[in-house]
Structures are given as C-alpha cells and as structure tokens.
OpenMM code with the backbone's topology and positions (N, CA, C; nanometers):
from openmm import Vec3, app, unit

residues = "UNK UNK UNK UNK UNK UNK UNK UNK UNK UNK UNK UNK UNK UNK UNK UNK UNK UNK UNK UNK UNK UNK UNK UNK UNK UNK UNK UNK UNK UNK UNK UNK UNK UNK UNK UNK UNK UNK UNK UNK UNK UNK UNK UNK UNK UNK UNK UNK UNK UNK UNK UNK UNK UNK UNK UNK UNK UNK UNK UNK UNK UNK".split()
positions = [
    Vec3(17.8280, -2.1749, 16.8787),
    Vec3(17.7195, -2.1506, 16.9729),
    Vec3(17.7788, -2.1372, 17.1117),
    Vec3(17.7365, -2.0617, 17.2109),
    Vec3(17.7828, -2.0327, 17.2937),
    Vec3(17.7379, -2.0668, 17.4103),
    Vec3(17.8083, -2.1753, 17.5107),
    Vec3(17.7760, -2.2659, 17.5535),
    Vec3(17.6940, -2.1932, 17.7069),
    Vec3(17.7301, -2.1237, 17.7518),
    Vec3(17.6360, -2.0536, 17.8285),
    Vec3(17.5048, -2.0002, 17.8104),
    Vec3(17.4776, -1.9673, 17.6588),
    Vec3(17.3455, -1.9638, 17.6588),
    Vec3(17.2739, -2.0470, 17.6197),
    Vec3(17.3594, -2.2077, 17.5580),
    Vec3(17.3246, -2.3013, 17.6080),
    Vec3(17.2406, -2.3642, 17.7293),
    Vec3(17.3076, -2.3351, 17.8095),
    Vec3(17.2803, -2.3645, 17.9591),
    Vec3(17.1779, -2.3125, 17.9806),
    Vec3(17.0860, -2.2072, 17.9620),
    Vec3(16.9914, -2.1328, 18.0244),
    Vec3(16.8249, -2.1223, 17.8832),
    Vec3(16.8765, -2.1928, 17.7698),
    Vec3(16.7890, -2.1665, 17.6780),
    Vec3(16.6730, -2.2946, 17.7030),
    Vec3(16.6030, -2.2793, 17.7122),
    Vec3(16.4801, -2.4050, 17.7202),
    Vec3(16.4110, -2.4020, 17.5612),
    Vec3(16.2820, -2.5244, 17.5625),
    Vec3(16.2311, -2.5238, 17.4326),
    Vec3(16.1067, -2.4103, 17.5020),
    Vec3(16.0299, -2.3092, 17.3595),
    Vec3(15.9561, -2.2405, 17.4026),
    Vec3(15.8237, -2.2816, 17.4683),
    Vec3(15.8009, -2.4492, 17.4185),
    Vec3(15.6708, -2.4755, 17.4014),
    Vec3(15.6632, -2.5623, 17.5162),
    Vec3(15.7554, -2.7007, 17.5412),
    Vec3(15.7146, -2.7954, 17.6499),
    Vec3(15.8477, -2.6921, 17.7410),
    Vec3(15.9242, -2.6206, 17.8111),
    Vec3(16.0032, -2.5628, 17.8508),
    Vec3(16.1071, -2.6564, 17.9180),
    Vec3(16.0800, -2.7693, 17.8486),
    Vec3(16.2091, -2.8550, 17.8671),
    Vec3(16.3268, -2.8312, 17.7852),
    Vec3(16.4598, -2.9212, 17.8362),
    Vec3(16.6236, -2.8804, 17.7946),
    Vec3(16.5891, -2.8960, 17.6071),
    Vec3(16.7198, -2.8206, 17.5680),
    Vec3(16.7275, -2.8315, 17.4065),
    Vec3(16.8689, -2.9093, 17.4029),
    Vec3(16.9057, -3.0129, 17.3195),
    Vec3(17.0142, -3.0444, 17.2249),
    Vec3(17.0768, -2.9548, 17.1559),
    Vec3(17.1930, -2.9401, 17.1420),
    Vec3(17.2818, -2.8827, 17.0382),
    Vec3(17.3063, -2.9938, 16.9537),
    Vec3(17.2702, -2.9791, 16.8353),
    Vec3(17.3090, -3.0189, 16.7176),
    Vec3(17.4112, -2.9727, 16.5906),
    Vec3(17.5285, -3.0015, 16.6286),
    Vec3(17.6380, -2.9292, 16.5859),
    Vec3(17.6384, -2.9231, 16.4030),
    Vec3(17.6228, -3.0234, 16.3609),
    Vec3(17.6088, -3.0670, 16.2478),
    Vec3(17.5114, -2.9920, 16.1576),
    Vec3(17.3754, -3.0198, 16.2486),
    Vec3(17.2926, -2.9045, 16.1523),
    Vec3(17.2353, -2.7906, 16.1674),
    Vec3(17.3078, -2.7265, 16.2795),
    Vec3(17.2948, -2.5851, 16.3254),
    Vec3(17.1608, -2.5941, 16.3798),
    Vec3(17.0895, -2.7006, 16.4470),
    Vec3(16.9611, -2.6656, 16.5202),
    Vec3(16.9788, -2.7106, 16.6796),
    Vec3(16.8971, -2.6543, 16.7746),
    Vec3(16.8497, -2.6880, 16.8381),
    Vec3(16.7457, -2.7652, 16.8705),
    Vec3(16.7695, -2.8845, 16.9520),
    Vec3(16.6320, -3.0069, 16.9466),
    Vec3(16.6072, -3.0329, 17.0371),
    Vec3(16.4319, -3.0379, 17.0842),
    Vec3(16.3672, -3.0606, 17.1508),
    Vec3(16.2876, -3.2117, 17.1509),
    Vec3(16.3501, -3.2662, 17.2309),
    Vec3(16.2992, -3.4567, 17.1985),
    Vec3(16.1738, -3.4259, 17.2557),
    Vec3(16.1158, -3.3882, 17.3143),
    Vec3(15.9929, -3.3655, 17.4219),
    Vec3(15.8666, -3.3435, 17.3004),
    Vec3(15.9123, -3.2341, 17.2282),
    Vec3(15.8164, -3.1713, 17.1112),
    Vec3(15.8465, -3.2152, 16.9946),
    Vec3(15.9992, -3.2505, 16.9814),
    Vec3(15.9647, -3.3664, 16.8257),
    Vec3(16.0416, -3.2333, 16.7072),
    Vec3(16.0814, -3.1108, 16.7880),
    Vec3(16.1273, -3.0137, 16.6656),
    Vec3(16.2631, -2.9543, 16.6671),
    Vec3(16.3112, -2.9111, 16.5919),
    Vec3(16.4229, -2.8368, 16.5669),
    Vec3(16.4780, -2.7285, 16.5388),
    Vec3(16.4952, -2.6182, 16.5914),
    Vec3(16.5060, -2.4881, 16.6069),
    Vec3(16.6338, -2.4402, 16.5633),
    Vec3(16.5803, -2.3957, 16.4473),
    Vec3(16.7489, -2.3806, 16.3462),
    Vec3(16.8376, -2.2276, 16.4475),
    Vec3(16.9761, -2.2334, 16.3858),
    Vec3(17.0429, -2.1559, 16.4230),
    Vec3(17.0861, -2.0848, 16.3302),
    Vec3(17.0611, -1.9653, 16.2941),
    Vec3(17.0947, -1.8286, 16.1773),
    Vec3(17.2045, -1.7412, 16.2336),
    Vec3(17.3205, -1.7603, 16.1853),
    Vec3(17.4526, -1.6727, 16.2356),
    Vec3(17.4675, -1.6897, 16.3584),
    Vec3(17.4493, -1.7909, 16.4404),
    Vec3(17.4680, -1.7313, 16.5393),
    Vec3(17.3527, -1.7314, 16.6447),
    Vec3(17.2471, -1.7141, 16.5983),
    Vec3(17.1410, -1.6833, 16.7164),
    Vec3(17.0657, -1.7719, 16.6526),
    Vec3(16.9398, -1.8531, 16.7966),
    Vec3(16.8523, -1.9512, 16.7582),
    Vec3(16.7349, -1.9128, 16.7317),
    Vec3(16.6769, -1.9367, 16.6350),
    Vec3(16.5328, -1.8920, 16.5880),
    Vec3(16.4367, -1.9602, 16.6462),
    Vec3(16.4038, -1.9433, 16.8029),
    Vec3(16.2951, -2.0041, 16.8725),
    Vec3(16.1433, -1.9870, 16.8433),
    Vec3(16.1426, -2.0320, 16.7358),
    Vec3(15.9657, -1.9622, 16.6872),
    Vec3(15.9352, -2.0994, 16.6738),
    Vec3(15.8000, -2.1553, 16.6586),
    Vec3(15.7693, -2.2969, 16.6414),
    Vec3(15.7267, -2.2655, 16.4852),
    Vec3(15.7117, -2.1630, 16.4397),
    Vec3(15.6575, -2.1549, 16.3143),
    Vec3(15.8214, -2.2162, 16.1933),
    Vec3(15.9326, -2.1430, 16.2626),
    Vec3(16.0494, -2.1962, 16.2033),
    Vec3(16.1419, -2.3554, 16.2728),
    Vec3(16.0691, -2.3920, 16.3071),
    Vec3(16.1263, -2.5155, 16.3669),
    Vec3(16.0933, -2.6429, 16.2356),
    Vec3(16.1801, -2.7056, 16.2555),
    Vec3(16.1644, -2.8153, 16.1691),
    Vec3(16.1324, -2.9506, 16.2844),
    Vec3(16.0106, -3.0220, 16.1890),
    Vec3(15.9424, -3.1219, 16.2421),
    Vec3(16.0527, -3.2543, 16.2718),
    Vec3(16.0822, -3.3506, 16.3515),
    Vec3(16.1519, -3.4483, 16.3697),
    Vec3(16.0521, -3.5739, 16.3204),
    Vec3(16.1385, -3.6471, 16.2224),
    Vec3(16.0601, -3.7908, 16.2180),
    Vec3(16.1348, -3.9367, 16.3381),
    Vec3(16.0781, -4.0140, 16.3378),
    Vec3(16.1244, -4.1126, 16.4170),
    Vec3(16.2767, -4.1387, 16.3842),
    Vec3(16.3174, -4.1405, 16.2773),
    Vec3(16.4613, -4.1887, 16.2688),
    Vec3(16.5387, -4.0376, 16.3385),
    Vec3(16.5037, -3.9081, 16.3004),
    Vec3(16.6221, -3.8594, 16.3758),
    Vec3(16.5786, -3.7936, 16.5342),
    Vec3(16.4712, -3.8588, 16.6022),
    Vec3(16.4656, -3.9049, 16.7356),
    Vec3(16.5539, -3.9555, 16.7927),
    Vec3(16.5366, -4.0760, 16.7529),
    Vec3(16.6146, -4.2016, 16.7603),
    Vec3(16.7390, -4.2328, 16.7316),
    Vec3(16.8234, -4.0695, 16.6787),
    Vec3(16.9133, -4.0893, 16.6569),
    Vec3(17.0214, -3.9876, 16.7601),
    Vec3(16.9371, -3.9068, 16.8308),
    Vec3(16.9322, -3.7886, 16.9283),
    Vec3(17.0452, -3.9411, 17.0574),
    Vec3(17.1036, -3.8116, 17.1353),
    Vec3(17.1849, -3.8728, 17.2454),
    Vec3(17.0959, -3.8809, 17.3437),
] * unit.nanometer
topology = app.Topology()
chain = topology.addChain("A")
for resn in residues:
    res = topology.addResidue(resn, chain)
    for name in ("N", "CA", "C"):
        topology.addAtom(name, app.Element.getBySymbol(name[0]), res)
C-alpha cells in the first residue's frame, strides 16, 4: 500500500483518518466500527464492502 495515498485517504462516511492494517489488507475506521478491504492494491471504499468491527478487534486497533 502506498503510503502517500495513505496520507490523504479518509473514511467515506465519518471523514475521519483510516488505519492500515497490514495483516488483513483492510483499511479501519475506529470512528465507524468498519473495515475497508484492499483488492490488489486499491481500497474498496464502499460501505456496502466494508467489514463490520466487533469490540475485540476495536480494542485491538493502535
């Protein structure tokens, strides 16, 4: 993932910062609770493809 567009990508919905999650190729939004997978390469910012966060991997976020 490429850390500059890192820097400039927000979540779509609360337009707060995203997590890189190296491990499971998503992007995470602690604000909204979801996870915005990454396909080759590019992040699939749709809320329809986001995966829901439960309390443990909140809580497990930096």
């Amino acid at each position: 993932m490429d850390t500059r567009l890192l820097d400039i990508l927000v979540c779509p919905l609360s337009k707060g910062p995203l997590h890189y999650d190296r491990t499971r190729q998503e992007l995470v939004s602690k604000a909204q609770r979801l996870a915005f997978p990454i396909r080759d390469g590019i992040p699939v910012m749709l809320e329809s493809e986001a995966r829901v966060l439960n309390e443990a991997d909140v809580a497990a976020l930096p």
